[in-house]
N, CA, C and O atoms as a GROMACS GRO file, in nm:
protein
  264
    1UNK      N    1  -9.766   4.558  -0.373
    1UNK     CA    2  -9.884   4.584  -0.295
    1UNK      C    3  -9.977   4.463  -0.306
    1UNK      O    4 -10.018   4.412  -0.410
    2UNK      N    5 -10.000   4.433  -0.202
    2UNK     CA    6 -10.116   4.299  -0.174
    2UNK      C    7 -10.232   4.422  -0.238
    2UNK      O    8 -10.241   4.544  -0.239
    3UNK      N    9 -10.311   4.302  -0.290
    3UNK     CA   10 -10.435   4.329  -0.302
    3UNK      C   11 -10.522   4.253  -0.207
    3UNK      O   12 -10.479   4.152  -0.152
    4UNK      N   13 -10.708   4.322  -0.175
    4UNK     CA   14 -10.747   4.260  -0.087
    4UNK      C   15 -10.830   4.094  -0.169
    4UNK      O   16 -10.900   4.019  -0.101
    5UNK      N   17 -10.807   4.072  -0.295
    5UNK     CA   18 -10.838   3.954  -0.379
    5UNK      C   19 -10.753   3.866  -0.367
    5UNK      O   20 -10.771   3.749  -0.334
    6UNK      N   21 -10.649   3.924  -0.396
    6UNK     CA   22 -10.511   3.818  -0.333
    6UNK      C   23 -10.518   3.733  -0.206
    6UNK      O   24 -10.502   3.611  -0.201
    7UNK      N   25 -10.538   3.795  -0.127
    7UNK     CA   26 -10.570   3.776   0.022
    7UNK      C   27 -10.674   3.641   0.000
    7UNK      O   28 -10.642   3.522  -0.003
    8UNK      N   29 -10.800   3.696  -0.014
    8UNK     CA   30 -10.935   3.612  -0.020
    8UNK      C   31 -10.864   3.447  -0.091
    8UNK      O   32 -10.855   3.339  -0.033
    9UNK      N   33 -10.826   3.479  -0.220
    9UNK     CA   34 -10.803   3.374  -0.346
    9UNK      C   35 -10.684   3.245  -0.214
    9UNK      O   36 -10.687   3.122  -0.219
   10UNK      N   37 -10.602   3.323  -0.122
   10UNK     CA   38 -10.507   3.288  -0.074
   10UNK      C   39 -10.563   3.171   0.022
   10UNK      O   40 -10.538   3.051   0.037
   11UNK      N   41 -10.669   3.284   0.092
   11UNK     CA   42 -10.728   3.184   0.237
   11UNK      C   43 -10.866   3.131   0.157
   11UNK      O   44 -10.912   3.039   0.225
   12UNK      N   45 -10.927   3.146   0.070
   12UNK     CA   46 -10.985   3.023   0.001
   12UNK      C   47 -10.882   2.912  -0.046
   12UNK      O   48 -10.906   2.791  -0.051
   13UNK      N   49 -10.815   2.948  -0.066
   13UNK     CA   50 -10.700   2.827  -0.131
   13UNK      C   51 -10.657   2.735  -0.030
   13UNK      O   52 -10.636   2.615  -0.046
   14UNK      N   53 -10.644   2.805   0.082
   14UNK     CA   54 -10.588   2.737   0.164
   14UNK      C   55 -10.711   2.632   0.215
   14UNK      O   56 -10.705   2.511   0.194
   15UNK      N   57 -10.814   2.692   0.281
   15UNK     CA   58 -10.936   2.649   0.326
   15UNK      C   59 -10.999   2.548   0.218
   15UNK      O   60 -11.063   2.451   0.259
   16UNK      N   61 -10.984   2.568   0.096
   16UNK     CA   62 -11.008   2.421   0.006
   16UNK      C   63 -10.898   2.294   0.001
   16UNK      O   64 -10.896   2.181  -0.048
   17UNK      N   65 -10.825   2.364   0.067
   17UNK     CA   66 -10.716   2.257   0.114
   17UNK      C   67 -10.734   2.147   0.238
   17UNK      O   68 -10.746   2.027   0.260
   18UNK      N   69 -10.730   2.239   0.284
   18UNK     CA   70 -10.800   2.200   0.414
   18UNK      C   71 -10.944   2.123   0.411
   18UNK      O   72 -10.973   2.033   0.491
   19UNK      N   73 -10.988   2.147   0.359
   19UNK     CA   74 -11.150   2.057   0.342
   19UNK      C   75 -11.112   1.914   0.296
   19UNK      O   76 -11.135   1.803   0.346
   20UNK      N   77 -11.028   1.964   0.157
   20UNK     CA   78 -10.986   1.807   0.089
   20UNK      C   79 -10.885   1.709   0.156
   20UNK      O   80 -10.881   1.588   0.136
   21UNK      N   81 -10.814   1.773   0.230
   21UNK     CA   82 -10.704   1.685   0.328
   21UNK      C   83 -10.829   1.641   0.428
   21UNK      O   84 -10.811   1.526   0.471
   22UNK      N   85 -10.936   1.697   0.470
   22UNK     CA   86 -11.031   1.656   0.558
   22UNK      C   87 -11.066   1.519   0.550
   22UNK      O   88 -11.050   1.421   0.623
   23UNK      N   89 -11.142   1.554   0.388
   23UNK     CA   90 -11.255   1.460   0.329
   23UNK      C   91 -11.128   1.304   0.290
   23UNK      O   92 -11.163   1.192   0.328
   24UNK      N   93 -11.043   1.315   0.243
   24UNK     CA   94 -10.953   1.208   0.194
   24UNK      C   95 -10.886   1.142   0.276
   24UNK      O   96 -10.867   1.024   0.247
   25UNK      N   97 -10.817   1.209   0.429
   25UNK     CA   98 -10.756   1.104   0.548
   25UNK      C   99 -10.842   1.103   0.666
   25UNK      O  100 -10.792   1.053   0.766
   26UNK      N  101 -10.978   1.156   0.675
   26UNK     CA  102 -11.060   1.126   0.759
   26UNK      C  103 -11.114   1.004   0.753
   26UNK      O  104 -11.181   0.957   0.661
   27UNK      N  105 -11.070   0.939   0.886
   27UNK     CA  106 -11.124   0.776   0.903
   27UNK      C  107 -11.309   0.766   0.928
   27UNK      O  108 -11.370   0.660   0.912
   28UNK      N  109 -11.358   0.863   0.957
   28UNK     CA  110 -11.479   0.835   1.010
   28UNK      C  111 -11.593   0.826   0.884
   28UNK      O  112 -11.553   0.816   0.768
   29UNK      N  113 -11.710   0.830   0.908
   29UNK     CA  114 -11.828   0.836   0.825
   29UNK      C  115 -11.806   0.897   0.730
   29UNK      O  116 -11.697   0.950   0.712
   30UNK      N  117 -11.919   0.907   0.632
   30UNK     CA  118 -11.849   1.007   0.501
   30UNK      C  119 -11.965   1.162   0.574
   30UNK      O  120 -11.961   1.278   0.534
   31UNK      N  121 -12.018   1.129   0.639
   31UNK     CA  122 -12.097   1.235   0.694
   31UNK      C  123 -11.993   1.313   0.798
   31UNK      O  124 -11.939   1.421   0.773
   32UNK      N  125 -11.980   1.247   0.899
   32UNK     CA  126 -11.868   1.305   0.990
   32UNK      C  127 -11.768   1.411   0.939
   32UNK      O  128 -11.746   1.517   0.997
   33UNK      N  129 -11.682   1.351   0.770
   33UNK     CA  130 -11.567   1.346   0.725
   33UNK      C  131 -11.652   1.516   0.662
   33UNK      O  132 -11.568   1.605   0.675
   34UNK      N  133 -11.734   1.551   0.626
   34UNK     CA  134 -11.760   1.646   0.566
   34UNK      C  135 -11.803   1.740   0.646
   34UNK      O  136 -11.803   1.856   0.605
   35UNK      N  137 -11.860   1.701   0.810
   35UNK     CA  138 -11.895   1.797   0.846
   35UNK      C  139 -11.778   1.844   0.936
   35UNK      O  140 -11.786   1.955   0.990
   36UNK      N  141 -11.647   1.748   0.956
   36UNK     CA  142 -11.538   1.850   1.017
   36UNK      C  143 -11.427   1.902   0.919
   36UNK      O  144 -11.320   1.954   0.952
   37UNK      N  145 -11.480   1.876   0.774
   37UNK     CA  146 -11.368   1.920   0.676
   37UNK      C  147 -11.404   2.060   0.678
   37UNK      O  148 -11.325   2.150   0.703
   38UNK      N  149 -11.565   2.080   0.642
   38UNK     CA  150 -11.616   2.207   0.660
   38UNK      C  151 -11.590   2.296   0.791
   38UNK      O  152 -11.576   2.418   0.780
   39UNK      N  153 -11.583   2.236   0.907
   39UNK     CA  154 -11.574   2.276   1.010
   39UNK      C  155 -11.398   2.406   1.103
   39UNK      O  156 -11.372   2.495   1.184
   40UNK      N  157 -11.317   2.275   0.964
   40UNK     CA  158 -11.204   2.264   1.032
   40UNK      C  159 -11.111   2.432   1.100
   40UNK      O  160 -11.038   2.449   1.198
   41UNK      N  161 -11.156   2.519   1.000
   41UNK     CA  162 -11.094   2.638   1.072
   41UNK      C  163 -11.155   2.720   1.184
   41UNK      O  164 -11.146   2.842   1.198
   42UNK      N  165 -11.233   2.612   1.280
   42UNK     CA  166 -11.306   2.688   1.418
   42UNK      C  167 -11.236   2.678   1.484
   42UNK      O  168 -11.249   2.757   1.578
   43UNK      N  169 -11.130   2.595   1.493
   43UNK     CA  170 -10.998   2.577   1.583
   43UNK      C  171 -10.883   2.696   1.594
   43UNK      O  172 -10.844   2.732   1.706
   44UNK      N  173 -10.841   2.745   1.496
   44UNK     CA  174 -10.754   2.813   1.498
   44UNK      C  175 -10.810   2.974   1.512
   44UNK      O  176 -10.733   3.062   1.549
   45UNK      N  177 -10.977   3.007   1.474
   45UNK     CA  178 -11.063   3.098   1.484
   45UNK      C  179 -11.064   3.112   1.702
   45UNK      O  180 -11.022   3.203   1.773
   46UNK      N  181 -11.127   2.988   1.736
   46UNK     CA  182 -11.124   2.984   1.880
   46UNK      C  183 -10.982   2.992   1.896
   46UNK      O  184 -10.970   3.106   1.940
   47UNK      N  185 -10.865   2.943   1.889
   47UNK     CA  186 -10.772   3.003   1.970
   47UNK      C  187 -10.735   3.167   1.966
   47UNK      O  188 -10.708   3.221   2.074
   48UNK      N  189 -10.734   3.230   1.871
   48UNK     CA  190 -10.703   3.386   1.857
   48UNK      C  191 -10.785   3.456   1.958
   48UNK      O  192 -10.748   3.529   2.050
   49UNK      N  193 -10.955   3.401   1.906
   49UNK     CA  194 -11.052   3.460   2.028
   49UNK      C  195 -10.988   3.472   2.128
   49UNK      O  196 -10.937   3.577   2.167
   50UNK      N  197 -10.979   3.307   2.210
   50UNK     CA  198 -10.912   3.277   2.363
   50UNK      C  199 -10.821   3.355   2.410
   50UNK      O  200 -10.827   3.410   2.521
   51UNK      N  201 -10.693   3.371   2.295
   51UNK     CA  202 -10.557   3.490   2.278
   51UNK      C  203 -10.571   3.620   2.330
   51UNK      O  204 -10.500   3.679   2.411
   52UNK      N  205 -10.706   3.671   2.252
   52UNK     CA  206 -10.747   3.808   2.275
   52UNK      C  207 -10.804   3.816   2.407
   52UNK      O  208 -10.776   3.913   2.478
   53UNK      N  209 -10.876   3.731   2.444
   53UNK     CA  210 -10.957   3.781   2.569
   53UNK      C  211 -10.841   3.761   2.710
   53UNK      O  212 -10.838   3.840   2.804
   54UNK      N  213 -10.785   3.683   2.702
   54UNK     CA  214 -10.656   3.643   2.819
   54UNK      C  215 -10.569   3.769   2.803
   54UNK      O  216 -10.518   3.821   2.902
   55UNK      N  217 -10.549   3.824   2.662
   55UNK     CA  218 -10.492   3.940   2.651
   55UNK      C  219 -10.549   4.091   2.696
   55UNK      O  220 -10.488   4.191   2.734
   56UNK      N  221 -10.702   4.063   2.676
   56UNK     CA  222 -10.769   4.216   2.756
   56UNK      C  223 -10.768   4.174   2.872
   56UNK      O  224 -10.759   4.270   2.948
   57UNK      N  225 -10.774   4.066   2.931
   57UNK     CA  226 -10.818   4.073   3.076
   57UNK      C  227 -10.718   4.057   3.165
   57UNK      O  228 -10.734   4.052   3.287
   58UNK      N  229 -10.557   4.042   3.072
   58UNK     CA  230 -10.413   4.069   3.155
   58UNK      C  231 -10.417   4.179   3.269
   58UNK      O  232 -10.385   4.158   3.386
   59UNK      N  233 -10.460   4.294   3.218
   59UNK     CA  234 -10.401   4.433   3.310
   59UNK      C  235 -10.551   4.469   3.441
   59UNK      O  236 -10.545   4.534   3.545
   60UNK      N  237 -10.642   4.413   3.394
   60UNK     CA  238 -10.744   4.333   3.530
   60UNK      C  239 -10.684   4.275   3.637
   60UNK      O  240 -10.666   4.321   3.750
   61UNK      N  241 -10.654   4.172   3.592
   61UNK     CA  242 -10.600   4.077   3.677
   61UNK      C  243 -10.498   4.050   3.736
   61UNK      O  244 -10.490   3.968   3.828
   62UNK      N  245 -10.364   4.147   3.668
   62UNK     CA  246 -10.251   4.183   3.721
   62UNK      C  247 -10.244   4.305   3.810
   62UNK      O  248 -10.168   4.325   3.904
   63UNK      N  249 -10.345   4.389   3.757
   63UNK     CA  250 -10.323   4.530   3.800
   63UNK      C  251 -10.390   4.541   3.917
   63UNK      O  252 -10.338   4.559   4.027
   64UNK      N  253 -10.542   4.526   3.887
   64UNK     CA  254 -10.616   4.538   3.963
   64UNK      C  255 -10.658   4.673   3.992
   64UNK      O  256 -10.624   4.772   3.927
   65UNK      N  257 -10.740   4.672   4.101
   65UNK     CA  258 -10.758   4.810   4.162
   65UNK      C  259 -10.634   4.867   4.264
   65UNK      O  260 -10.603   4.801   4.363
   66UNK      N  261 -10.576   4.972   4.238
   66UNK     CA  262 -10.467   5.065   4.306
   66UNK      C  263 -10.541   5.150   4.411
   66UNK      O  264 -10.479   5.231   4.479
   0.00000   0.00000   0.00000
């Protein structure tokens, strides 16, 4: 059984990963480099959004009014 700490410890883990791969092969400023290390999981946050809404608004737009 997952626990819901497991989970958290998992996607913090990952997400401090992600910051430090940011901050260490980011070519730009050291300002830049921190504010898209911090930044970096709005990308994959906006695509699911995008996912979902193309997904409610499938049977709209296919269906339509009968």
């Amino acid at each position: 059984m997952i626990l819901m700490s497991d989970l958290v410890s998992a996607l913090t883990t990952v997400y401090g990963a992600g910051v430090l791969v940011g901050l260490v092969m980011g070519d730009a400023r050291p300002a830049a480099r921190v504010g898209l290390a911090l930044a970096w999981p709005v990308g994959p946050i906006a695509f699911i959004v995008t996912v979902a809404m193309l997904l409610a608004a499938t049977p709209i737009a296919f269906l339509g009014r009968r």
